[in-house]
Backbone bond lengths (Angstrom), bond angles and torsions (degrees), N, CA, C in turn:
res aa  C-N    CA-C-N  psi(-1)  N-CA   C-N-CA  omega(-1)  CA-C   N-CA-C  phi
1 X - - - 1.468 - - 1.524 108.88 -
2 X 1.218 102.34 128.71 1.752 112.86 178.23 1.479 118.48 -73.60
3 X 1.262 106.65 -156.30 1.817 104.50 147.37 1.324 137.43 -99.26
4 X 2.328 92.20 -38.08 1.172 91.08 147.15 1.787 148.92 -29.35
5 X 1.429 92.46 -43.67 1.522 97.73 -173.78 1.448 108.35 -84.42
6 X 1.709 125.25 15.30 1.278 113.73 -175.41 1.977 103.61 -113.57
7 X 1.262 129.25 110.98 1.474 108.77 -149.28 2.053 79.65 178.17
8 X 1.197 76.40 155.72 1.891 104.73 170.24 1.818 102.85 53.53
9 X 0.915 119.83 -138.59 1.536 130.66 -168.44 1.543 122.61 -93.02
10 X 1.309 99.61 95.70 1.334 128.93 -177.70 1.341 109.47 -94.10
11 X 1.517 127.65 88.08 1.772 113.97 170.73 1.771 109.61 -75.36
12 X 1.562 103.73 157.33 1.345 91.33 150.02 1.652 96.81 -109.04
13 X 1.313 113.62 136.86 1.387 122.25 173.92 1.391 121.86 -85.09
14 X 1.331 108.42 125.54 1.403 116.76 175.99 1.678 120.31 -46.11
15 X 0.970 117.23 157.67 1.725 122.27 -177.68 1.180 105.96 -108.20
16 X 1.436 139.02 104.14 1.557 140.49 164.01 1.585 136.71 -41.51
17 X 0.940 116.89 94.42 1.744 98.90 -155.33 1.770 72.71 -133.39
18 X 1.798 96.25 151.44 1.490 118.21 -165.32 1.695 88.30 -111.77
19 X 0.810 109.68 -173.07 1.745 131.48 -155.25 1.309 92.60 -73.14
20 X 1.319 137.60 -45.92 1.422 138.14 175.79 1.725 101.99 -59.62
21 X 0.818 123.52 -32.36 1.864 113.03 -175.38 1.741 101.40 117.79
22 X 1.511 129.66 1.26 1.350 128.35 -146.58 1.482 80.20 -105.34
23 X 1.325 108.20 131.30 2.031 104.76 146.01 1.046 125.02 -87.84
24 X 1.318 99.09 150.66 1.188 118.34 -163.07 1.943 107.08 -119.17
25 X 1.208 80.81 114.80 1.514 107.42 -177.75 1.252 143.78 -48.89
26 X 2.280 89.14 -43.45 1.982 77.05 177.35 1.741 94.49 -107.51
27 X 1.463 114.04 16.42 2.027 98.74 139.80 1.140 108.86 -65.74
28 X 1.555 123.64 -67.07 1.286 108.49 170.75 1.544 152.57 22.03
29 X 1.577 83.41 -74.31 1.553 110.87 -173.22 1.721 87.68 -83.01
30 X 1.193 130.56 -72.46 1.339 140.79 -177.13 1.753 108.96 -27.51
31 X 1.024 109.71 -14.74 1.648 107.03 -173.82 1.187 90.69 -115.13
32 X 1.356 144.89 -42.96 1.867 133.19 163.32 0.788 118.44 -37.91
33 X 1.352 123.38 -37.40 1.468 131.63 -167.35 1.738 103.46 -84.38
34 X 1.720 104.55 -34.41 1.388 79.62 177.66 1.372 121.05 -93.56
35 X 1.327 115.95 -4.98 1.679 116.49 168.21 1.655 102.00 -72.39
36 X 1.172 127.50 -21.19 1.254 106.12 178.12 1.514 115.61 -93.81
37 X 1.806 116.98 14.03 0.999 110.63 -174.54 1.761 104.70 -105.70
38 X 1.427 98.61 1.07 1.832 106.67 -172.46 1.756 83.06 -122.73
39 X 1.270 129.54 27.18 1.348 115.22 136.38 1.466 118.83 101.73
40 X 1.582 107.53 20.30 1.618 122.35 -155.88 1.711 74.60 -90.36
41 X 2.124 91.86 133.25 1.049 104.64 157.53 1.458 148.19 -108.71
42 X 1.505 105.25 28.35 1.200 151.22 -168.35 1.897 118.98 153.25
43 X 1.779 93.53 140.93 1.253 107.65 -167.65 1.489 115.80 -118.36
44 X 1.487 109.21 137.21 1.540 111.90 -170.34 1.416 103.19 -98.71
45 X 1.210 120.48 134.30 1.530 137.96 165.96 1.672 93.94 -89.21
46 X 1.252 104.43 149.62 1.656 125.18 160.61 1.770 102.68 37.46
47 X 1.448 94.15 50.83 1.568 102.95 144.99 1.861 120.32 -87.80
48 X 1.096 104.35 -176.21 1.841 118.00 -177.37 2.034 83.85 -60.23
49 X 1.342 128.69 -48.07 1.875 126.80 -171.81 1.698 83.70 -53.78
50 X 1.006 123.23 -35.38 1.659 105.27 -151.35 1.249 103.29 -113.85
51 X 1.397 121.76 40.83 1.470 134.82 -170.99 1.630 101.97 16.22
52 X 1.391 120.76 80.72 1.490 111.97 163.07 1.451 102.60 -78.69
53 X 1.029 147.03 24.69 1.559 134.89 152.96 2.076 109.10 -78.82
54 X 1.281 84.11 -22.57 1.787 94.80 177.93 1.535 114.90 -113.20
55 X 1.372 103.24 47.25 1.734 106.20 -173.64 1.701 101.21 -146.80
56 X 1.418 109.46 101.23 1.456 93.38 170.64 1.385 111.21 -82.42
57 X 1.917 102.01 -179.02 1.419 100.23 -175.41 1.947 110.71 -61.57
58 X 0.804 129.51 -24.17 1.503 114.93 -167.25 1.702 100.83 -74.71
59 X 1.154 123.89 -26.14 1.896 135.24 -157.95 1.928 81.14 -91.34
60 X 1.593 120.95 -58.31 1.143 114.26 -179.79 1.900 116.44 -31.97
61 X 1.777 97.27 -60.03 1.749 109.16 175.19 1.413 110.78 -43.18
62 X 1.321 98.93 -57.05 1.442 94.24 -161.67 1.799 99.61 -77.28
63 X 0.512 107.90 -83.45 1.601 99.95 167.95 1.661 116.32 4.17
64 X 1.485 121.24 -61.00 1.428 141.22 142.25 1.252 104.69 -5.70
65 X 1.713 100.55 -92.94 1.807 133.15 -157.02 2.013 95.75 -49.14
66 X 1.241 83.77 -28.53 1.847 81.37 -169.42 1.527 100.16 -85.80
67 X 0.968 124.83 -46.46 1.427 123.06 -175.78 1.967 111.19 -57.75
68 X 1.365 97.51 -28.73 1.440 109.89 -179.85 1.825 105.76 -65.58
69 X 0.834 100.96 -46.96 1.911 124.25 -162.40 1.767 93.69 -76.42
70 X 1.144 104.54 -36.21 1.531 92.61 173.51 1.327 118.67 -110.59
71 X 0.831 145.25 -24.79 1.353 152.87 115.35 2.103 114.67 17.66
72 X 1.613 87.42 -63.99 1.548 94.39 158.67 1.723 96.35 65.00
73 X 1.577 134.87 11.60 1.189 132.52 -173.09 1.374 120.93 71.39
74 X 1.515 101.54 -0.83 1.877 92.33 172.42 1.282 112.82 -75.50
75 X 1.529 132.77 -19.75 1.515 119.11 -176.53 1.679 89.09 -141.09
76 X 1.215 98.08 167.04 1.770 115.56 -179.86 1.679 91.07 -102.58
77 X 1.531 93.96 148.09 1.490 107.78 177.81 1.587 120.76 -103.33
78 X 1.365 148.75 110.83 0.836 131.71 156.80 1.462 132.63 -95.92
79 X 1.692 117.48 161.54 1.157 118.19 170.79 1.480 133.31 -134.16
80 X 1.258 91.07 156.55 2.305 96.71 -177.16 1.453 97.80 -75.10
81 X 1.816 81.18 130.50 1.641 90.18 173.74 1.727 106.55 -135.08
82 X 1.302 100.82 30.83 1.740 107.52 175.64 1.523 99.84 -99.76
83 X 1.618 88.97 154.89 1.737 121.18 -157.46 0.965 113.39 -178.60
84 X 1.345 143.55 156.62 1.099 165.23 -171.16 1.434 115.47 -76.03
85 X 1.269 123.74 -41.23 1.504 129.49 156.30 1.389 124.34 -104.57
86 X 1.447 109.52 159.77 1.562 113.39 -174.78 1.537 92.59 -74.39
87 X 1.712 132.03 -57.00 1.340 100.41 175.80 1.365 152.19 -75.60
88 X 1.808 114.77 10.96 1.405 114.57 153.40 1.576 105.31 -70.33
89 X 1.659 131.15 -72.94 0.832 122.22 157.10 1.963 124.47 2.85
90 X 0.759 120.06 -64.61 1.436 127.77 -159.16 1.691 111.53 -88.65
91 X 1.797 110.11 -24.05 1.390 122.54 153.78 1.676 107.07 -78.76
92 X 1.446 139.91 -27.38 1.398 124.69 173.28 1.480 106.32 -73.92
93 X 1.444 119.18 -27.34 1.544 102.58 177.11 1.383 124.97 -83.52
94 X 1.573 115.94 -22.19 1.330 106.44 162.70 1.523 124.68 -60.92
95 X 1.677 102.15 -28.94 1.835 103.20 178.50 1.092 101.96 -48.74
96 X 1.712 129.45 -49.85 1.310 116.57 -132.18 1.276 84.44 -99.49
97 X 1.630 137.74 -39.41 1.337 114.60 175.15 1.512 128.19 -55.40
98 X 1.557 124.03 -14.25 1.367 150.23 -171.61 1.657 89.38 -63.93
99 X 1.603 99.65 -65.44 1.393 115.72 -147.73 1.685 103.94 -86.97
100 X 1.598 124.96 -11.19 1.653 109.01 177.59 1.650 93.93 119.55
101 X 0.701 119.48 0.13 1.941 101.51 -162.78 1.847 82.82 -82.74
102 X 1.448 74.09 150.26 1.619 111.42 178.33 1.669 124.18 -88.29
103 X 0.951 118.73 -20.79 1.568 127.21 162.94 1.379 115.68 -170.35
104 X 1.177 116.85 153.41 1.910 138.88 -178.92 1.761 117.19 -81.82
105 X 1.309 99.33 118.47 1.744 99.94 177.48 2.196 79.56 -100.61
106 X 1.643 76.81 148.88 1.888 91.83 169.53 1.317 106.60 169.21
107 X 1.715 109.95 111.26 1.171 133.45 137.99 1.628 116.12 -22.24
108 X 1.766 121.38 -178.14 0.618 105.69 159.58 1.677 106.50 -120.82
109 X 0.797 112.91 -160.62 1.540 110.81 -159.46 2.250 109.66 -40.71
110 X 1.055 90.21 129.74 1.261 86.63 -171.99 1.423 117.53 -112.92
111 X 1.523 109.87 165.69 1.230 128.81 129.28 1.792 88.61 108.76
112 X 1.100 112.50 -70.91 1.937 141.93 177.19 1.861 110.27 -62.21
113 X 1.590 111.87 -64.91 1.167 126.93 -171.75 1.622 117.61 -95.86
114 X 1.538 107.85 140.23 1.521 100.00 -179.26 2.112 73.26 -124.14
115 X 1.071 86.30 115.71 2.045 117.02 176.68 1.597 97.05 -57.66
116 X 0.923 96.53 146.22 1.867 119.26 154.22 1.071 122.98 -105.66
117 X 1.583 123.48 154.99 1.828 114.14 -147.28 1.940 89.84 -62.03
118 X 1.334 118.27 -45.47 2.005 99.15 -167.07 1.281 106.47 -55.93
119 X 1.568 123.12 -42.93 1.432 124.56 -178.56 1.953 111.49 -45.32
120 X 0.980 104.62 -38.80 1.413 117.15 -144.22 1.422 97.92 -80.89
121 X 1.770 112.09 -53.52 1.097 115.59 139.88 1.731 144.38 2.05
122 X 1.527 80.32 -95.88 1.594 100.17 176.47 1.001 117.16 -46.67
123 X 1.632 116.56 -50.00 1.608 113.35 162.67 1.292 130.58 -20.21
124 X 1.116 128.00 -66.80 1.395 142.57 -172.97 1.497 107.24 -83.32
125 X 1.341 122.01 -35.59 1.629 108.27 147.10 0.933 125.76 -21.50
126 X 1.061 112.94 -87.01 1.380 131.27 158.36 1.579 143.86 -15.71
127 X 1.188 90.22 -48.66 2.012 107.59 166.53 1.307 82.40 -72.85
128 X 1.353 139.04 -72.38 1.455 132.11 -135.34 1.530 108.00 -63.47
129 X 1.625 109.59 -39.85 1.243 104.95 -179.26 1.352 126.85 -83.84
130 X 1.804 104.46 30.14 1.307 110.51 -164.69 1.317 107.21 -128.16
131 X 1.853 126.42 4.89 1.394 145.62 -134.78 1.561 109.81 -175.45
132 X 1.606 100.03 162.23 1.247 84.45 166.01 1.664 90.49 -161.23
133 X 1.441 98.64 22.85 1.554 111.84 150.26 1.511 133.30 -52.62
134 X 0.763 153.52 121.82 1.926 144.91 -179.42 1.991 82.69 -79.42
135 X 1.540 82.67 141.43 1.551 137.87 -174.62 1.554 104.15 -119.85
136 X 1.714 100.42 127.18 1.239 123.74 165.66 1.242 99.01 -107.46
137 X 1.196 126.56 166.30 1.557 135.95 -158.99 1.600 88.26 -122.11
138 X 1.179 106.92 176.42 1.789 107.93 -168.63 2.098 86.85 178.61
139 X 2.024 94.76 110.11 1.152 106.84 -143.94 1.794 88.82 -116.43
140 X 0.882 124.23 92.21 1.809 123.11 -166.46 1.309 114.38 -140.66
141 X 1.733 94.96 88.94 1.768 114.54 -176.25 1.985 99.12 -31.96
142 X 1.705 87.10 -58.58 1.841 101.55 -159.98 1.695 96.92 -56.04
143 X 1.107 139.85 -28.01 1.360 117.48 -174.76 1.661 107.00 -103.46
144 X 1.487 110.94 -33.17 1.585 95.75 -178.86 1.174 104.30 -71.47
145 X 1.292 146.45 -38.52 1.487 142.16 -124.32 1.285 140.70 80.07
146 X 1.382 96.03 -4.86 1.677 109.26 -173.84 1.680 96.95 -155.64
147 X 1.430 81.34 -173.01 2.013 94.98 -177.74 1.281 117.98 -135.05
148 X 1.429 127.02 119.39 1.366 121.22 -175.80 1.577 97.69 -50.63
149 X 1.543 125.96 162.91 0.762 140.21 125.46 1.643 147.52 -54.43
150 X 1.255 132.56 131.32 1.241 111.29 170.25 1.409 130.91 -61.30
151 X 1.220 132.54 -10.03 1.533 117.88 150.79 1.682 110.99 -92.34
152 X 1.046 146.60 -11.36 1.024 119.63 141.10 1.376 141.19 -50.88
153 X 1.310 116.39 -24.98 1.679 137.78 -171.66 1.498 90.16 -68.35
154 X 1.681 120.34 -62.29 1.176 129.23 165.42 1.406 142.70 -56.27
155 X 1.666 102.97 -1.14 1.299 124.14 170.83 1.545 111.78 -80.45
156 X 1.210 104.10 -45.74 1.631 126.86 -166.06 1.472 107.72 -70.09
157 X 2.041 93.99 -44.20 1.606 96.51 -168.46 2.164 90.59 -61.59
158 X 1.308 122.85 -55.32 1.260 124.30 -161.57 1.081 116.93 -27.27
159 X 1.707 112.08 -48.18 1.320 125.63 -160.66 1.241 127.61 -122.99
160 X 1.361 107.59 15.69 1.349 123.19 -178.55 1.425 121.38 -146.81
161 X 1.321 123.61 157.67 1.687 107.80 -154.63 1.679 105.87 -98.19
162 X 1.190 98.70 70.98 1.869 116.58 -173.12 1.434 104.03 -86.19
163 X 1.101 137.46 134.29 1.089 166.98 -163.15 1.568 126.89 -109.37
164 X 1.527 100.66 -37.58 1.859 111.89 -164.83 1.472 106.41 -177.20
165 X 1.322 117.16 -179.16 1.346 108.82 152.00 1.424 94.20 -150.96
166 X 1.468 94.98 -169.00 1.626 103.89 175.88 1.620 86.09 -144.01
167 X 1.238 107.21 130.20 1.423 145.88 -161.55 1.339 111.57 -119.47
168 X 1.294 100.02 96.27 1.656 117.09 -175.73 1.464 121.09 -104.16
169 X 1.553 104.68 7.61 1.569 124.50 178.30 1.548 112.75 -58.82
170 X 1.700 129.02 103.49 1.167 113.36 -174.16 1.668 114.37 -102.72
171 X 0.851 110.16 69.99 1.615 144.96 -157.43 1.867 112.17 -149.87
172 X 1.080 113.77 72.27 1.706 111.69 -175.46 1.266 113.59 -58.33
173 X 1.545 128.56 -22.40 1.388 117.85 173.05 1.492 116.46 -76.12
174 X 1.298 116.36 4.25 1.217 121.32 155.61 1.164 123.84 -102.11
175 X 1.281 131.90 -23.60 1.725 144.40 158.46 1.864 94.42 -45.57
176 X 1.539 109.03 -53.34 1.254 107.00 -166.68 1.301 124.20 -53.14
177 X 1.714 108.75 -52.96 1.472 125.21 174.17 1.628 107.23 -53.67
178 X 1.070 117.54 -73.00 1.249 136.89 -162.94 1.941 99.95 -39.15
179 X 1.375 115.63 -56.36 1.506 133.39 -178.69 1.564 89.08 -64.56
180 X 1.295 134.92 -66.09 1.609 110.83 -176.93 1.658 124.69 -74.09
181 X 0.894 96.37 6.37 1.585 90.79 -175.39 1.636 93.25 -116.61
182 X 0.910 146.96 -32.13 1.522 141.55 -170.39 1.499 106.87 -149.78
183 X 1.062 150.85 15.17 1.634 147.84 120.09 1.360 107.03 -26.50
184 X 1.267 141.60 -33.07 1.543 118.92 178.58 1.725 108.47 -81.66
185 X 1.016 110.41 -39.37 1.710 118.80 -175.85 1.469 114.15 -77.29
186 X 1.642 131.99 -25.15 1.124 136.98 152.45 1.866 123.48 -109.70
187 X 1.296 91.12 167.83 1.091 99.47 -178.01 2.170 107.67 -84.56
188 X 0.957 143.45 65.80 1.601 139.28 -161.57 1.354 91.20 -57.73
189 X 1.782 110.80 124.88 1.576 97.21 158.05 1.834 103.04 -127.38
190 X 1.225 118.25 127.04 1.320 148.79 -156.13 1.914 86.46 -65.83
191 X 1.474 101.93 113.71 1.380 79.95 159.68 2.103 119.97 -129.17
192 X 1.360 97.22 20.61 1.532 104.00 163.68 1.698 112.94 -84.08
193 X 1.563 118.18 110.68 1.663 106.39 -144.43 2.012 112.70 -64.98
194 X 1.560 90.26 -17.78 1.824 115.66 -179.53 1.845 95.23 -67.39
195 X 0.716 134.10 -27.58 1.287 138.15 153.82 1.495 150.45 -87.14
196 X 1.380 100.33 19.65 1.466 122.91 -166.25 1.747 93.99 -98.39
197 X 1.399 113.00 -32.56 1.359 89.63 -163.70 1.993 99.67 -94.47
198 X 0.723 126.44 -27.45 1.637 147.57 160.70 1.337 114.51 -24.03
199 X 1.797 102.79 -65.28 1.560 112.78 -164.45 1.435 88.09 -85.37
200 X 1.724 142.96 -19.40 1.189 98.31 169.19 1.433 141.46 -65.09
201 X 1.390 105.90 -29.11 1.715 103.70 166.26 1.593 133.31 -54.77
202 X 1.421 95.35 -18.03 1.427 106.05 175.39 1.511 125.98 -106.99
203 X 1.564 100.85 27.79 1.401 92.64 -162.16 1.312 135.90 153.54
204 X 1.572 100.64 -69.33 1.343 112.80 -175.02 1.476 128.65 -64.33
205 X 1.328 117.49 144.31 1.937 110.51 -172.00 1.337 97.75 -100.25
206 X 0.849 138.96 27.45 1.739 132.00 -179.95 1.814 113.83 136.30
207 X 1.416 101.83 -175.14 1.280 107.54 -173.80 1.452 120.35 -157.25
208 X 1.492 115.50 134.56 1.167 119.39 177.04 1.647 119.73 -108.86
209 X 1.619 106.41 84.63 1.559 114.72 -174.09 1.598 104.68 -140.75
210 X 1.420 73.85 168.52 1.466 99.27 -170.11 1.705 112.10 -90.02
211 X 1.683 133.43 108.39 1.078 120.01 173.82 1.896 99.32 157.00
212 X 1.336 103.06 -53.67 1.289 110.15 158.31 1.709 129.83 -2.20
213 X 1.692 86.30 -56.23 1.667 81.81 -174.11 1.177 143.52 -83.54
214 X 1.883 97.26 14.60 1.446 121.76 -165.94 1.724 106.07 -106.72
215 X 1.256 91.18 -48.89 2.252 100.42 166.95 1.460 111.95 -7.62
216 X 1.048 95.08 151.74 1.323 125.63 172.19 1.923 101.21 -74.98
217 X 1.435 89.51 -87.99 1.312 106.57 149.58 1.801 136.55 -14.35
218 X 0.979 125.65 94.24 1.466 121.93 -178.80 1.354 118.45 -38.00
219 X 1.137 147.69 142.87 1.662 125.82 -177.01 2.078 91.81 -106.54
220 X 1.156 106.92 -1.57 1.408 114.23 148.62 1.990 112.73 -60.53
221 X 0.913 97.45 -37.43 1.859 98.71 -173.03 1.419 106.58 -98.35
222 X 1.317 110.65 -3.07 1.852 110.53 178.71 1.734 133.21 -49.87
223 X 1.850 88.97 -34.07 1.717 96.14 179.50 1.124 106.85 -85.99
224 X 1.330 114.40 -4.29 1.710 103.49 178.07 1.469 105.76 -95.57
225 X 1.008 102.15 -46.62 1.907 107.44 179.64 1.854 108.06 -40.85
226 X 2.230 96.32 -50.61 1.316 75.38 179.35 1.571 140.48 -108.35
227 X 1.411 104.74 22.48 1.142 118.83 164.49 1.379 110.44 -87.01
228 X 1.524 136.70 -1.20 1.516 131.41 -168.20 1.778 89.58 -94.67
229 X 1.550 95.46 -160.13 1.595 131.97 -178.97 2.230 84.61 -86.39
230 X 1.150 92.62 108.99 1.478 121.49 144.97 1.834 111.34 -19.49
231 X 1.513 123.65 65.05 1.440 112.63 171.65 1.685 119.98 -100.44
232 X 1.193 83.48 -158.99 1.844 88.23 -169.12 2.021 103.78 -71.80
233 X 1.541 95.08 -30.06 1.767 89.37 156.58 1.112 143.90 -98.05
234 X 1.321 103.39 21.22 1.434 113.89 148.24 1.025 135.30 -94.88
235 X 1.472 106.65 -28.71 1.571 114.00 161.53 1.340 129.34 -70.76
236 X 1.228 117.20 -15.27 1.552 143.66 -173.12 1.721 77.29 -77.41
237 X 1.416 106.61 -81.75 1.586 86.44 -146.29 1.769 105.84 -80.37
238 X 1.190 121.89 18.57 1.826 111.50 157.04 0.852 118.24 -89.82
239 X 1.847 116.55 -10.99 1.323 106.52 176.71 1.908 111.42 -88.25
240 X 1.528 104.37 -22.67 1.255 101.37 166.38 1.405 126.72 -71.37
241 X 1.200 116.82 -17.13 1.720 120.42 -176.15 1.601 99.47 -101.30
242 X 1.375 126.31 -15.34 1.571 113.67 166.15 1.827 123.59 -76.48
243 X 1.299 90.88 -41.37 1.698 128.78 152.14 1.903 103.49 -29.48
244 X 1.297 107.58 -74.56 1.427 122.48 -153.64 1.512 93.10 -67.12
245 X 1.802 114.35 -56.96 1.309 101.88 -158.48 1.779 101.58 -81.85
246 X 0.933 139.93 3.78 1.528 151.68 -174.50 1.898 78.25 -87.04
247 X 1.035 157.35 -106.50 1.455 171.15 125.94 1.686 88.02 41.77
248 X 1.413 123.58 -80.76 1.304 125.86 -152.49 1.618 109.31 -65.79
249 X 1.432 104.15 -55.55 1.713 113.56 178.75 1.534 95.39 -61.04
250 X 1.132 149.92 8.96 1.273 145.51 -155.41 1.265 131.73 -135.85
251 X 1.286 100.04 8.99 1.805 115.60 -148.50 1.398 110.53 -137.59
252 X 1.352 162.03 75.15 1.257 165.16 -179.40 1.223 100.77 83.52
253 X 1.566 110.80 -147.02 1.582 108.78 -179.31 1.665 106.47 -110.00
254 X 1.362 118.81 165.94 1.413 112.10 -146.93 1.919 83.72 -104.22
255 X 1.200 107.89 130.78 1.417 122.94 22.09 1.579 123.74 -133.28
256 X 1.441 89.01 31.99 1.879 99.75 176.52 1.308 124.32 -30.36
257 X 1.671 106.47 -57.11 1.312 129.83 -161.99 2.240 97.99 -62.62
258 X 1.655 94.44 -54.86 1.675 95.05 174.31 1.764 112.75 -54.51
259 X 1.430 117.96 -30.02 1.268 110.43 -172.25 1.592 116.71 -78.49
260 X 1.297 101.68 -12.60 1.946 112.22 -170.25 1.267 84.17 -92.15
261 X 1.624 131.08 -66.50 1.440 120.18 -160.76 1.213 106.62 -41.43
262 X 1.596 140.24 -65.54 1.289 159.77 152.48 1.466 113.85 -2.39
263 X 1.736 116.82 -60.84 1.503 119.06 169.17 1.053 102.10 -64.40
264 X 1.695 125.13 -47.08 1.960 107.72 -173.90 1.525 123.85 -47.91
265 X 1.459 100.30 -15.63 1.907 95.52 -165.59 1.574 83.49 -103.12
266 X 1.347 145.81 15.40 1.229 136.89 -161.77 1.511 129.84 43.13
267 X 1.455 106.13 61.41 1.198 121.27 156.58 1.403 119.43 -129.26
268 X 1.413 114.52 135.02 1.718 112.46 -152.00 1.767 113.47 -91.94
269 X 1.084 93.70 87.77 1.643 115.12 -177.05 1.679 96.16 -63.69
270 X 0.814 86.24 -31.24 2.134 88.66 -153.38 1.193 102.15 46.67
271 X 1.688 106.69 -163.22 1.973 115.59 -147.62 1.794 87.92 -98.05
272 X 1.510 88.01 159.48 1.791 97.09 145.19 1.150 134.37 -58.75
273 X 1.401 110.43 147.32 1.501 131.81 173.06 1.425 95.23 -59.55
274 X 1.454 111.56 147.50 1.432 133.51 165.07 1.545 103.08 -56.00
275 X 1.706 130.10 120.12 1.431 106.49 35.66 1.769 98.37 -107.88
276 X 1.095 100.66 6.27 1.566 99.51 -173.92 1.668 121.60 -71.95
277 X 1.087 125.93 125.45 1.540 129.71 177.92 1.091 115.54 -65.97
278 X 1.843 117.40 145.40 1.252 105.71 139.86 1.585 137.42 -42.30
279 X 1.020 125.11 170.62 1.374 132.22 172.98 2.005 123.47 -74.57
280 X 0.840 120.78 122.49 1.676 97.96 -176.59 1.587 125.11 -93.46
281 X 1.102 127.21 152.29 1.175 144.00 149.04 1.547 98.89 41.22
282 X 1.770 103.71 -84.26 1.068 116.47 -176.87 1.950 141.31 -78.27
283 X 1.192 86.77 -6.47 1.442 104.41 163.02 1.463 114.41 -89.34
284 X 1.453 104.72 -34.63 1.915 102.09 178.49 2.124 89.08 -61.81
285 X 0.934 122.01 -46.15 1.605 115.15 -155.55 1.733 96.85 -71.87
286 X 1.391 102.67 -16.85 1.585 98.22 162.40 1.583 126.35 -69.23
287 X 1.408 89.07 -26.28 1.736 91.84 -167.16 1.635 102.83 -84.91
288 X 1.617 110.31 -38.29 1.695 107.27 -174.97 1.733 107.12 -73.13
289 X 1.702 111.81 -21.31 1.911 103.70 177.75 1.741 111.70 -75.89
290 X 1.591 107.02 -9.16 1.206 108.84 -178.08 2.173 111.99 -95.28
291 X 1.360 97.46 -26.33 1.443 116.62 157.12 1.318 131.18 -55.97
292 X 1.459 95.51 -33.39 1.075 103.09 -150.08 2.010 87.00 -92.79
293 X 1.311 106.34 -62.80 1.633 105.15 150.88 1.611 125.23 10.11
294 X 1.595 72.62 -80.34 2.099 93.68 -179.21 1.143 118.86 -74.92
295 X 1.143 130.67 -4.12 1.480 137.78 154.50 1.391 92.78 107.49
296 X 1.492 141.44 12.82 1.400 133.17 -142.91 1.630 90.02 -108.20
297 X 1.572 98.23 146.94 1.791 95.87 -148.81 2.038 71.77 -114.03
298 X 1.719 102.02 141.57 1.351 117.55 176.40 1.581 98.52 -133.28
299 X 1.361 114.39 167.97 1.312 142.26 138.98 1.481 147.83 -16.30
């Protein structure tokens, strides 16, 4: 996989797990099918949607192997391989090389540690000399603790076989820099969804966010909308994807709130992994008065 080939609508897909904590498989498949029916041109396994904090490496593989098998070669699969240590890390990349995946999403050390530039470094040393998969970078102040820099971004791309990133910086004067100074050498895919239609004029080849799958709007038709003349359907659907992720980032703990929206339109998310809750009563009546708003027809 190039960079070229990394561009337009990238979900990470949620992981189905039933009241026992078990996933469930042919939801699974049932939710591939529907990201590939709103135009995803590659799909992420064991992103932050698919609680990779609740996915070991063997659930990652298989998770993989299945996405491969249904997949059928119309889209390349990728997977999250950020963690807190180099050897979880280094057991998610053998899954996914085990299992077929086509390129590596990875933060840098997460969740616990905010890295120092050798740490931060070494990290990705490290993956690299452990692979020979291409790596998108996956840049998320709110979960690492910190924020790559733009010459670091460009450090990594130099020396490491990076491909893209997904850019979770919710700060546009950094969307801005970042897209003119290294948008030609990577692929940037926007993943704050209020910014998906924006950074395409400036840049961006696609996006990996959360909100997409609710639009009016195809997120298949997004790079055209936002590379054109600014109309009344473009504004329609930024106001629905500023809308959605204002609602989704906003709503219980993540990723409950994405898994209810998801069951409301009848697609079978099932609940979160332990320790995270379902959503209650009164937060679902949040999500259908905000649906109901956007004209977005549920269940």
């Amino acid at each position: 996989m190039q960079k070229d080939d990394l561009h337009g609508y990238v979900p990470a897909i949620a992981t189905p797990f039933n009241e026992k904590g078990e996933i469930m498989e042919d939801a699974f498949v049932d939710l591939f099918e529907f990201l590939l029916s709103r135009g995803a041109t590659c799909i992420c396994i064991a992103g932050d949607n698919g609680e990779s904090w609740a996915l070991n490496a063997t659930e990652r593989g298989r998770l993989v192997r299945l996405a491969k098998n249904t997949a059928k070669g119309r889209v390349p699969v990728m997977m999250g391989i950020s963690a807190p240590t180099i050897d979880a890390s280094l057991a998610y990349v053998r899954a996914a090389e085990e299992n077929g995946a086509d390129v590596l999403l990875s933060m840098p050390q997460t969740y616990v540690l905010k890295a120092s530039e050798a740490e931060l470094m070494a990290r990705f040393d490290k993956v690299s000399a452990a692979t020979k998969l291409p790596l998108v970078l996956y840049n998320s102040p709110r979960r690492m603790g910190f924020s790559l820099t733009i010459d670091q971004t460009e450090s990594l791309l130099d020396n490491h076989n990076v491909i893209g990133i997904k850019e979770s910086q919710r700060d546009f004067f950094y969307h801005t820099h970042l897209l003119h100074r290294l948008g030609h050498r990577m692929s940037v895919m926007t993943g704050p969804c209020h910014y998906i239609l924006p950074a395409f004029a400036l840049g961006a080849k696609g996006f990996i966010a959360t909100g997409p799958e609710f639009t009016d709007m195809l997120p298949s038709d997004m790079a055209a909308a936002g590379t054109g003349a600014p109309d009344d359907a473009y504004r329609h659907a930024h106001h629905q994807l500023t809308v959605l992720y204002e609602l989704l980032m906003g709503t219980g703990t993540w990723p409950a709130s994405f898994k209810a929206a998801l069951n409301l339109v009848g697609q079978p998310a099932g609940v979160p992994r332990d320790p995270v809750m379902p959503l209650g009563d009164a937060d679902i009546d949040k999500i259908k008065r905000t649906f109901d708003a956007l004209g977005i027809s549920y269940k």
